[in-house]
N, C-alpha and C positions, 0 to 999 in steps of 0.2 A: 749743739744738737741741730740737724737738718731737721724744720718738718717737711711730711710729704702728704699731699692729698691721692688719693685712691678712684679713680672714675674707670668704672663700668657698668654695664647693666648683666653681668652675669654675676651671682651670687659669688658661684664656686671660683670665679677669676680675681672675685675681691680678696676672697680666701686665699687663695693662691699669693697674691700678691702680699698681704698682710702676712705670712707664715715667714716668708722672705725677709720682709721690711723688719720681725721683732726679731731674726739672727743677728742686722744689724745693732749694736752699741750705740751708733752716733745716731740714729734716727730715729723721731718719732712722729708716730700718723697723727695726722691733725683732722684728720675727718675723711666719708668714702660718700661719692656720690654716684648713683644709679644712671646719669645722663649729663650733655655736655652744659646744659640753664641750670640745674642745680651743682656742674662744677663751677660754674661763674658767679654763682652766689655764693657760692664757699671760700672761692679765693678771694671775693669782697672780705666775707667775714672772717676768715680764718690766718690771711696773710700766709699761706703756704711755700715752703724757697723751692717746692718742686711740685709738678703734678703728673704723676701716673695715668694716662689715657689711655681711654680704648675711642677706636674711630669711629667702628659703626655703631651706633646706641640710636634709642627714640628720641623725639623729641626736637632735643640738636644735636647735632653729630662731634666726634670729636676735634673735627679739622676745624669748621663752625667756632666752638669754645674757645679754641686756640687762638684765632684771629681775634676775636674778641677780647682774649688776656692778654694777648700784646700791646694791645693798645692802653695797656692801664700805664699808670706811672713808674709803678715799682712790678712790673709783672714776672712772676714765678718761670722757672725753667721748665720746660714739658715733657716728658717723655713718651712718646705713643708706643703702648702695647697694644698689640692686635695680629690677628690670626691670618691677615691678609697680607703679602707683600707687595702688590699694585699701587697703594698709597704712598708709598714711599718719597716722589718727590713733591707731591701734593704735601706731606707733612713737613717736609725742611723748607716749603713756601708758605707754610705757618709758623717758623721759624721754630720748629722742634730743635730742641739738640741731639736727640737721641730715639731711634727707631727701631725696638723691639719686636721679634716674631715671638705666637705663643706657641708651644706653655715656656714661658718665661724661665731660663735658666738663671738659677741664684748669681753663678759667676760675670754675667753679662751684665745681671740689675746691678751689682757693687756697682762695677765698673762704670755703667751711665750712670750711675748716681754720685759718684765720686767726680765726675767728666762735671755734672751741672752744678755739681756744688761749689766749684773750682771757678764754672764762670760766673754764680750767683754772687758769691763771696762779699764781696763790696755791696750788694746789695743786703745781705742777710748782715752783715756786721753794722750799717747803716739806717735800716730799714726806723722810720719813726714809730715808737709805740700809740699810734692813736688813732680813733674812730679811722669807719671808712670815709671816703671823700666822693662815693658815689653809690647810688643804687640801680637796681636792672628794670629795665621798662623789656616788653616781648612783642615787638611787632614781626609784620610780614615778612622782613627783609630780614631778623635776627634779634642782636639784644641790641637796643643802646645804651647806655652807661649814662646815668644824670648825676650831675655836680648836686654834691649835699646842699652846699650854700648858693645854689641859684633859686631850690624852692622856696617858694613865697608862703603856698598852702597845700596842703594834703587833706583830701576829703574820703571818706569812703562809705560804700554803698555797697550792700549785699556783699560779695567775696573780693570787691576790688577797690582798689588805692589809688587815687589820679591825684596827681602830684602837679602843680598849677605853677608854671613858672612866668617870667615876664611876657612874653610871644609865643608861647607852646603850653601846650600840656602833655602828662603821659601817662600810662597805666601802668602800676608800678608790682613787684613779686612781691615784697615785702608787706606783714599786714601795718596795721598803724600801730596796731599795740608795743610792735616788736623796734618798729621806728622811734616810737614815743620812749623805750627804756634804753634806748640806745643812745641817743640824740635828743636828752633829755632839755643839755643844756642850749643848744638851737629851738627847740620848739617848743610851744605854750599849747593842752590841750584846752581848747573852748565848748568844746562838745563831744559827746561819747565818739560822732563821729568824723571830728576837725580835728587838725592841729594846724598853726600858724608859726611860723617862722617871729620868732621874737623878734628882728632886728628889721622885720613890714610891716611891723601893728605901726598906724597911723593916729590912731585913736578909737574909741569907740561913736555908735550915734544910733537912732533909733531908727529902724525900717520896718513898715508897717504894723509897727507897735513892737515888733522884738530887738533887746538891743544886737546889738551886731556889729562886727570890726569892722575898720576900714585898712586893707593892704594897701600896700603899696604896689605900684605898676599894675593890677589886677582889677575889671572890676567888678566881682563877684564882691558881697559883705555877706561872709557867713555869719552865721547866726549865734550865739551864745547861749549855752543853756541855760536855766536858773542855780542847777547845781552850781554850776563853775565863775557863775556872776562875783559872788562876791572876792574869790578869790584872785579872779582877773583884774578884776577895780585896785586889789591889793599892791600889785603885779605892776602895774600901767608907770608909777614913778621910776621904775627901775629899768624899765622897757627904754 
């Protein structure tokens, strides 16, 4: 089975497209997203061997996304759907394989989808089955892509998640809770709103009366709650 990811920001195009995709046998959708930062959190989480784009959407655009899943390790094949033909070699210098005008004829989608599946192949038969190996921060410039195992600690605050690495930090999409069920076996929660990287606890020590960890490379000592004390104390020989 090919999966395929679905990105537009038009309902009835998602429609259109999924009406397609289930005549296909060998294909199935692995999830549809509204814009091109929730198509890059999706091929984070979903491992897709193809993704369905539209160019112009909010947010980020589809050309945007694309360069951005190139750069991943194992990245999915792209197909840009879109109503506009001026894009065109803007999207084969996002290294699209394939460039659809709408309304998407069934016998074209086979065909680009058979085309990418052909040169994903060795990918999709190889692909390792495990977590992701990175999460999306959203600055000025675009997404960056942060390595799982260079976070040290992830804090959060009101609606957002900074991810504390050895020289940087970043603001990350992901909440913590989603991180913490994911990434369970990399990170220790300390507090409703920490988690630390199991393999930076240095130890614990007291700071101005509360206990609190000490990372590594970092130095921030977040704080421990009383819930999660004794359980952390539990924790600290196996650390």
């Amino acid at each position: 089975m090919v999966k395929v990811l679905i990105v537009d920001d038009e309902p009835l195009a998602r429609i259109r497209l999924q009406h397609h995709l289930k005549r296909m046998s060998d294909v199935y959708i692995a999830g549809q997203a509204s814009n091109g930062l929730e198509a890059v959190q999706l091929v984070l989480k979903c491992s897709p061997d193809i993704v369905l784009m539209d160019i112009r959407m909010p947010d980020m655009d589809g050309l945007e996304a694309a360069k951005v899943i190139a750069r991943m390790s194992l990245p999915p094949a792209v197909i840009f759907c879109t109503a506009f033909d001026d894009f065109a070699l803007r999207a084969f210098d996002a290294q699209a394989c394939a460039y659809l005008l709408k309304p998407v004829k069934f016998d074209e989608l086979v065909s680009a989808i058979e085309r990418a599946a052909r040169q994903t192949r060795a990918q999709i038969e190889h692909r390792p089955k495990s977590q992701r190996r990175h999460l999306c921060s959203r600055t000025h410039q675009g997404i960056d892509l942060i390595p799982i195992k260079k976070i040290l600690l992830l804090q959060a605050e009101q609606k957002y998640v900074t991810a504390y690495l050895a020289n940087s930090e970043a603001v990350l999409s992901d909440t913590l809770k989603e991180i913490e069920e994911e990434f369970s076996d990399l990170f220790v929660r300390i507090h409703r709103s920490a988690l630390v990287a199991r393999d930076a606890i240095e130890g614990l020590l007291f700071v101005d009366g509360h206990l609190s960890v000490s990372v590594r490379d970092i130095s921030i000592k977040p704080v421990v709650s009383r819930r999660m004390e004794s359980r952390l104390r539990q924790l600290l020989p196996e650390l």
